[in-house]
N, C-alpha and C positions, 0 to 999 in steps of 0.2 A: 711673388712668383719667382723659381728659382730661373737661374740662365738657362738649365736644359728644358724646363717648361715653357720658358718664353721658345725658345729653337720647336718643340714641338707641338706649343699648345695648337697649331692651325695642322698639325699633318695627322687628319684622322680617321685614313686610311682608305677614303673615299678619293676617286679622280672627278676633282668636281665638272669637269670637264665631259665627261663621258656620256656618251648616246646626246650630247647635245649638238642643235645645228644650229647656227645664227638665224639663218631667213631657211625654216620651215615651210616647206612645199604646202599648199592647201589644193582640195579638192580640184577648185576651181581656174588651177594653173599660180596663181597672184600668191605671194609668197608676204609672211607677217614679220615684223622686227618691230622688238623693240625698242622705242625712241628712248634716248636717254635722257632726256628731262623726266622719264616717267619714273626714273630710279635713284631722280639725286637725291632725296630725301630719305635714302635706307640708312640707319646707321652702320656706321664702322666702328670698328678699336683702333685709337690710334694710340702709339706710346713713344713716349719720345725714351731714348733708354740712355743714362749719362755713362754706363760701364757696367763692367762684367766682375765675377769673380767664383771662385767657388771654396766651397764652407767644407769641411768636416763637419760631420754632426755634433762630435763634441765641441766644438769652436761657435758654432752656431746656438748649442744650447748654453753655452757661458758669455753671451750677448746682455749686456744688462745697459740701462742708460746711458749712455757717454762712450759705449765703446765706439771704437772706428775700426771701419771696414772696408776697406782700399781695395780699389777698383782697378781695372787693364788700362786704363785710361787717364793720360795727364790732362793739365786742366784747362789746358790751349787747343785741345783736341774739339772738333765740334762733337755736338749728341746726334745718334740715330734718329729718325722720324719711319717708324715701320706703322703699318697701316696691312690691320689684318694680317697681320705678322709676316710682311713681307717689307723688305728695308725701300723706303722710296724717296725721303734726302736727307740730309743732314744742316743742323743749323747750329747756330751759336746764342746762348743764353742771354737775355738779356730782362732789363725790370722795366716794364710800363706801368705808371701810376702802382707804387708799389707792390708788385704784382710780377711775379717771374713770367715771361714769354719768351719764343722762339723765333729767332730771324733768322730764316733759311737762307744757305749761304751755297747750296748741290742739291740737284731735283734729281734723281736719275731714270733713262727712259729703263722700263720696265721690260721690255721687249729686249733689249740688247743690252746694259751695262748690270754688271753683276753687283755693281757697289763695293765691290772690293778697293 
């Protein structure tokens, strides 16, 4: 996925937002919501992204084995952690039982900090 597709793959053109009400009025006055235990189990996309760049298409099409492809990002920087393609922390790389993972090191509130 390129960088402008990660940036737009979630805007698609819908406000997902819109005509919804959290606690929907019913008939009977008593208003329904849903619990969130009922939704933890939805999947998400989560990606963690180590950096950015961008290609020409001739530079992209003379890619062969072994090229390198340098990123905006040096190597002391931590990785994004976007979720549903919205940025929510960032962590730093590290190996469990040989095995690359992530130990979050900034959660950011979603409501107020822009992650910049």
């Amino acid at each position: 996925m390129s960088p402008d597709e990660l940036d737009d793959w979630s805007d698609d053109g819908f406000d997902d937002n819109a005509g919804f009400d959290a606690q929907a009025g019913r008939a009977d006055g008593k208003t329904d919501t849903i619990k969130p235990e009922s939704i933890l189990d939805v999947p998400v996309r989560a990606v963690i992204q180590a950096g950015r760049t961008r290609l020409p298409l001739r530079t992209l099409l003379r890619l062969t084995k072994g090229s390198l492809v340098e990123l905006d990002r040096s190597v002391d920087e931590p990785m994004d952690v976007l979720i549903n393609g919205a940025l929510v922390a960032r962590g730093e790389v590290v190996v469990v039982n040989g095995e690359y993972a992530l130990r979050i090191v900034r959660i950011f509130d979603t409501d107020s900090d822009s992650g910049a």
